[in-house]
N, C-alpha and C positions, 0 to 999 in steps of 0.2 A: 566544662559543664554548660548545655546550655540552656537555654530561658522557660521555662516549667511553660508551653503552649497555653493561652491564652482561652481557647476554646474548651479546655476542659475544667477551667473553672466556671462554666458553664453546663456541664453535665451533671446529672444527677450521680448521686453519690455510690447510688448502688450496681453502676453498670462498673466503676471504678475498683471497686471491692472485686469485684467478681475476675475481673481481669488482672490485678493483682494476684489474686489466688490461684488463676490460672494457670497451667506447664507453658512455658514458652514453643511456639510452633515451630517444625524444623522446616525448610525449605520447600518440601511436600506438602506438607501440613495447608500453608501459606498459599501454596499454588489450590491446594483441594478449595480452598477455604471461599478465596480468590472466584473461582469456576463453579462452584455451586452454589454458594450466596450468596452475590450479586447477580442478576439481571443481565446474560451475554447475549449480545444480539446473535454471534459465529452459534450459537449454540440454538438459539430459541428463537429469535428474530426479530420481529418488527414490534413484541410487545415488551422486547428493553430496552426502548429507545427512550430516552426522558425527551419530550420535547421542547424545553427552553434550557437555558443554562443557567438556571437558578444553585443548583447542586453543585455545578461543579463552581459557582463563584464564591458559592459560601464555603465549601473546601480549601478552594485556595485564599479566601479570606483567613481561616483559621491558619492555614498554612503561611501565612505573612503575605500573600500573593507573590510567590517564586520566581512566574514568567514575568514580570516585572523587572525583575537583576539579571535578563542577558538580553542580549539582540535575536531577532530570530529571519525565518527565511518561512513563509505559510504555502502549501501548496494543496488544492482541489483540481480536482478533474473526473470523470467517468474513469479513465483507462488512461494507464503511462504515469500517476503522481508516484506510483513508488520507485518505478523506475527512474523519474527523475529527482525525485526527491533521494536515492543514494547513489545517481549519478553528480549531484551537486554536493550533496557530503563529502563523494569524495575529493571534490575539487578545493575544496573551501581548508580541510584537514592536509592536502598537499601541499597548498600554497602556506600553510604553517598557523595556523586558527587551529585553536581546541574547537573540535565540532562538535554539536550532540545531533541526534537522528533521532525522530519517534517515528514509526509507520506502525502500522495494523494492518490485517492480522498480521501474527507471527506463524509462521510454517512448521518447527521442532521445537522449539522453546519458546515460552513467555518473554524470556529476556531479550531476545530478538528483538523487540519491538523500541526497547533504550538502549542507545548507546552511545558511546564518549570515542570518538575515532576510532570507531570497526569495533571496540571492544565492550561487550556484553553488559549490564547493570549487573554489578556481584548479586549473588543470591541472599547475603544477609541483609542488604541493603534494602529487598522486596520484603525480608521479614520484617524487618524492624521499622518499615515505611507501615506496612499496615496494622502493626502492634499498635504505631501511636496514631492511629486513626481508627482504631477499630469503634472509639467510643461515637465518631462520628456517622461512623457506618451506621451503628444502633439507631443512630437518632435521626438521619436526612433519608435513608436505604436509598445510598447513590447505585448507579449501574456499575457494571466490572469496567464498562470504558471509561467514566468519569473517576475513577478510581485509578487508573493505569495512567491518565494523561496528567494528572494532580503528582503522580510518582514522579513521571518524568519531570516535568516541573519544578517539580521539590530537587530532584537529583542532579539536571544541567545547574540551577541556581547553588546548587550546596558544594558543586565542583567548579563552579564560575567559571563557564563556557565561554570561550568569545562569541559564538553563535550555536545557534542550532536551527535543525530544518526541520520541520515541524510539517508532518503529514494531514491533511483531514482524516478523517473514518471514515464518514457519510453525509453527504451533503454539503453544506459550508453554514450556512447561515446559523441554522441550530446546534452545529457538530461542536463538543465541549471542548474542542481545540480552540472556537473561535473569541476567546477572551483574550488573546494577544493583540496588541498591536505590533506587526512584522516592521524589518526594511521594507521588504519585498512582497509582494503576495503572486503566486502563479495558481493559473487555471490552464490543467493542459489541452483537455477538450471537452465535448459537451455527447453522449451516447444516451440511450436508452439502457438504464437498469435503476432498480429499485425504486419504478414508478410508485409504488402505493405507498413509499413517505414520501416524495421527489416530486410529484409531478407527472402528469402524462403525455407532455408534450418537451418536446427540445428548450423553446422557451423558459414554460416554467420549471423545466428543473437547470438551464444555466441561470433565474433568477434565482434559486438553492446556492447554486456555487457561489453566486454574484456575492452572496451576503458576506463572505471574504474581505471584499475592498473597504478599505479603510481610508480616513479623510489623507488627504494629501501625501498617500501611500503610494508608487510606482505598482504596477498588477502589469503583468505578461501573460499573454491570451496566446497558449500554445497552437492551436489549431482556430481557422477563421470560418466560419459557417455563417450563409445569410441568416441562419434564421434565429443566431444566438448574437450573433454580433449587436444589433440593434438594444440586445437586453445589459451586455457588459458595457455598450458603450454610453447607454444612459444611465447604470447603478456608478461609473466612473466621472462622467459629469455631476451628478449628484453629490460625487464626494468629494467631488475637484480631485481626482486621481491622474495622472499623468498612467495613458493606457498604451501599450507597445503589442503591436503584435508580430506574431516571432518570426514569421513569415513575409513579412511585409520588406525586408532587405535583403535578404538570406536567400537560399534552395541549396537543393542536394543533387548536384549537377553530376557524381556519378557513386555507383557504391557495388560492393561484390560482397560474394557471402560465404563465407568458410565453415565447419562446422563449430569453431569454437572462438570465433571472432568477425566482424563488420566492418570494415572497410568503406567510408566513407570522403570523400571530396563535398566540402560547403564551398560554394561561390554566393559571391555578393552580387546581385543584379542592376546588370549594366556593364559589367566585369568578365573580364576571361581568366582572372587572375582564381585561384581556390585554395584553399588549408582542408590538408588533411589529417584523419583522424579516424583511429584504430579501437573498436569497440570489444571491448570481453565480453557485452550483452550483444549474442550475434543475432536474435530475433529484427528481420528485416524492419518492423515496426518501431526499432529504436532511431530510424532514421526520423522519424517525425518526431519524437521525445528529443534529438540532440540540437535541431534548431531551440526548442525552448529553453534546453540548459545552454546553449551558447546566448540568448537574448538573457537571457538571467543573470549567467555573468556579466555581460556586457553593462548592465543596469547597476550591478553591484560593483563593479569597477568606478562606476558614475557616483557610485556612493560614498568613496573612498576605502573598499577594500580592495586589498593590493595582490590581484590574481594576472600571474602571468599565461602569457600565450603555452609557454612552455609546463606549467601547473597544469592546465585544464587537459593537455595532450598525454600527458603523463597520468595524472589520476584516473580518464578514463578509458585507458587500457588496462587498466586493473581496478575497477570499479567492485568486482566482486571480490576481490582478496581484500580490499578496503574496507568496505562496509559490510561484508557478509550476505550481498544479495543472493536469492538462487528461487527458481522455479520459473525464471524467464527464458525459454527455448532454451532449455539448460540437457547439455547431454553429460548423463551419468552412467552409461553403459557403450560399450560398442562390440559388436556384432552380434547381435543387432543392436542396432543405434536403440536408445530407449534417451528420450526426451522427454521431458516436464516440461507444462504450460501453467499458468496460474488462470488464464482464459476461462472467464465463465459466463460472459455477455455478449448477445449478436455481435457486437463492432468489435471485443476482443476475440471473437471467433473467429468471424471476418481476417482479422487481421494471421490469426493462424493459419485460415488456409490458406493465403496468400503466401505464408511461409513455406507452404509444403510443394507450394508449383513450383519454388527454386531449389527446394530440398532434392538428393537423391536419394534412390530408395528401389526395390523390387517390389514388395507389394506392403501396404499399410495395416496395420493394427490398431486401433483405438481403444484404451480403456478408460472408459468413461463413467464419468458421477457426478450428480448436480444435489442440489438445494431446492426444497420444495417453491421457495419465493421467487426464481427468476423466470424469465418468457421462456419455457424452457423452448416448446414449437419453434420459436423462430430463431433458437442454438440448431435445433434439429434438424430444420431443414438446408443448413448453410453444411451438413456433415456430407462427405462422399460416400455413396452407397456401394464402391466398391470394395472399399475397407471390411476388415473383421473387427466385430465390435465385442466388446466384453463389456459388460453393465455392471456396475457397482456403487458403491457406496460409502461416503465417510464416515467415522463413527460419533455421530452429531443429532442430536434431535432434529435438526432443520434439514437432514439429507433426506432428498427424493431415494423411496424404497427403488431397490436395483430392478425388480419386476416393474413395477409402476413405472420406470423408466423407456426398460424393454420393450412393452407394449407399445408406449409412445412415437419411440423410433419407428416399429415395426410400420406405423402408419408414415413412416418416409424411405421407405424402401431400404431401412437399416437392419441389418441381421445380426444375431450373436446372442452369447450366451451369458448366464448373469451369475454372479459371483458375489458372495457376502463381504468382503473386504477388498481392500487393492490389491494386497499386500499378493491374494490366493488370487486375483482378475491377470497381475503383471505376470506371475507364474504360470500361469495359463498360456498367455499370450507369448511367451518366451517359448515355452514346448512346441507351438506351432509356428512360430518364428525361422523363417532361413536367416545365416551369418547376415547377407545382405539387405535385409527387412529394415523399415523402421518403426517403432511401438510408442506411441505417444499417448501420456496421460495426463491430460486434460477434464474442465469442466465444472471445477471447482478448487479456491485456494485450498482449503483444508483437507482433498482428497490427495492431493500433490501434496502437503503436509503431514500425513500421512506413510508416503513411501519411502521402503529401508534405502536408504545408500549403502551399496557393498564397498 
């Protein structure tokens, strides 16, 4: 039995009674309850953001403070922390550490988002977390993210993790992740998206991320930009942080691209010497994410956790059987190839079509869906106007209407037709598809979240 929660001798009596009296909620119930009475930003946007972390410390106050009882690994960036954050899960869980993983969104499931090496948060575990918080809920109305990061927390500390890697959401400085103190802190880069919480310039939104480092914390700065550098490397003096950047020893001296793996050689500079290393993430842009997970380890090896050469090569050629990643140039179909992107910002765009100059293919398809809050124009105009486009939409308050999209493209010489859901845009795009095609759906996490797997 354990300790009657301290916080709810605190509640008033009558929110108690009533929860008492209550049917207990099934799984569904929990998820509905979860997604329409807290505050989701995936859903509604920029006005469920709380912005301090008042909520989520008095949560985990009530909660005993969780993240407290394990070690952790904290990672921010624009673009690349999820991919690094379960390419370093799975390194951490092969070299023989209980890992825990939080990232956001989740793609098919909630549960997605926790997990204990690769394997999912049970669903009773999501009931019975927010049963005995609900009286909290009543009384602070924390958002559904401050509510899910408090879970995780509750659940690595109640399975007593050796570590977990611990994802941002948004931002760094305000994001209710950032009440840990890590080993480690990483930033993998600094892009333009979600300027109107973040910032409108590259600076101030790496000074968002900066808010990460913690006093006499190691922080690895995945990617080096003049114009961010000067801001990590004065919020790191500031903390006396000991700051690495990933590139600074390292390059990617050669790589090739398969459809369902990456092939890369790191060389050390100065060196003709290189280590190679076999990616199951075969998106070309994991070359820049793997110099950070190699300076990551490298610094946690520094730390005294005990990851061999042979560990990191091994977990991440199977990165995705490990932790369950997927909607990273992920192909689930073939002939015609049909891939998912999670790509919804210029620099993740960017980096997709970079993907598609090495890609083969006969002629392209695009089905596309965005969110009312990103630059969407300057997604738009990085798209190839040779392609056929399909326009659609998630089924999300926050998703740009598939017409309102249409229109938009039409002003950059994109053409196509527009489709109520993915699920009828992919269908489409398939009937007009040759064997040799390939149909990519991109533009939004949640619309890739969204598509059946056959």
């Amino acid at each position: 039995m354990g300790q009657f929660p301290q916080f709810l001798l605190r509640i008033p009596l009558a929110p108690l009674l009533s929860l008492v009296l209550l049917p207990r909620m099934n799984y569904q119930q929990t998820l509905d309850f979860l997604f329409t009475r807290l505050p989701m930003f995936s859903r509604i946007g920029a006005s469920a953001i709380k912005k301090d972390l008042t909520n989520t410390v008095a949560i985990c106050e009530a909660l005993g403070n969780p993240y407290r009882q394990f070690k952790s690994v904290h990672i921010a960036g624009t673009n690349g922390k999820g991919s690094t954050s379960h390419m370093l899960a799975a390194i951490l869980q092969t070299a023989g550490y209980k890992t825990g993983l939080y990232t956001s969104p989740h793609l098919h499931d909630f549960r997605e988002r926790i997990r204990i090496n690769g394997a999912k948060i049970p669903e009773q575990y999501v009931i019975d977390f927010t049963e005995r918080v609900l009286p909290l809920i009543d009384k602070i109305e924390p958002s559904f993210f401050e509510i899910t990061v408090a879970m995780a927390f509750s659940y690595f500390a109640e399975e007593k993790v050796d570590i977990a890697v611990i994802e941002v959401g948004l931002g760094g400085r305000l994001d209710s992740t950032n009440v840990i103190t890590p080993e480690l802190s990483v930033i993998t880069n600094i892009g333009y998206d979600h300027m109107n919480l973040l910032g409108n310039t590259l600076p101030e939104i790496a000074g968002e991320k900066a808010g990460i480092i913690k006093n006499n914390i190691p922080v690895v700065i995945g990617e080096t930009h003049p114009e961010t550098k000067p801001v990590f490397d004065a919020k790191a003096k500031e903390k006396a942080a000991k700051i690495i950047y990933a590139s600074k020893d390292y390059y990617i001296s050669e790589w090739s691209y398969e459809k369902t793996h990456l092939d890369i050689h790191v060389a050390k500079h100065g060196s003709i010497e290189t280590e190679r290393y076999q990616l199951d993430l075969p998106g070309y842009y994991q070359t820049k994410n793997l110099l950070t997970v190699l300076e990551s380890v490298k610094q946690l090896q520094q730390l005294g956790w005990n990851i061999s050469r042979q560990h990191v090569g091994t977990a991440l050629s199977q990165t995705k059987k490990l932790t369950g990643l997927h909607g990273r140039w992920e192909l689930i179909h073939q002939h015609p190839d049909i891939i998912l992107d999670v790509a919804h910002n210029e620099d993740g765009m960017r980096q997709v079509m970079a993907q598609l100059e090495i890609a083969s293919y006969h002629h392209l398809h695009i089905v596309l869906g965005m969110v009312k809050d990103k630059e969407i124009s300057k997604v738009l105009q990085l798209l190839p106007n040779k392609a056929s486009y399909y326009f659609t939409r998630a089924q999300i308050p926050r998703a740009l209407p598939e017409n309102t999209l249409a229109e938009m493209a039409a002003g950059f010489g994109l053409k196509g037709s527009t489709y109520p859901n993915v699920k009828a845009a992919i269908h489409a795009a398939r009937s007009h598809a040759n064997d040799d095609d390939l149909i990519l759906v991109c533009g939004s996490v949640f619309l890739v979240g969204e598509v059946e797997r056959s």
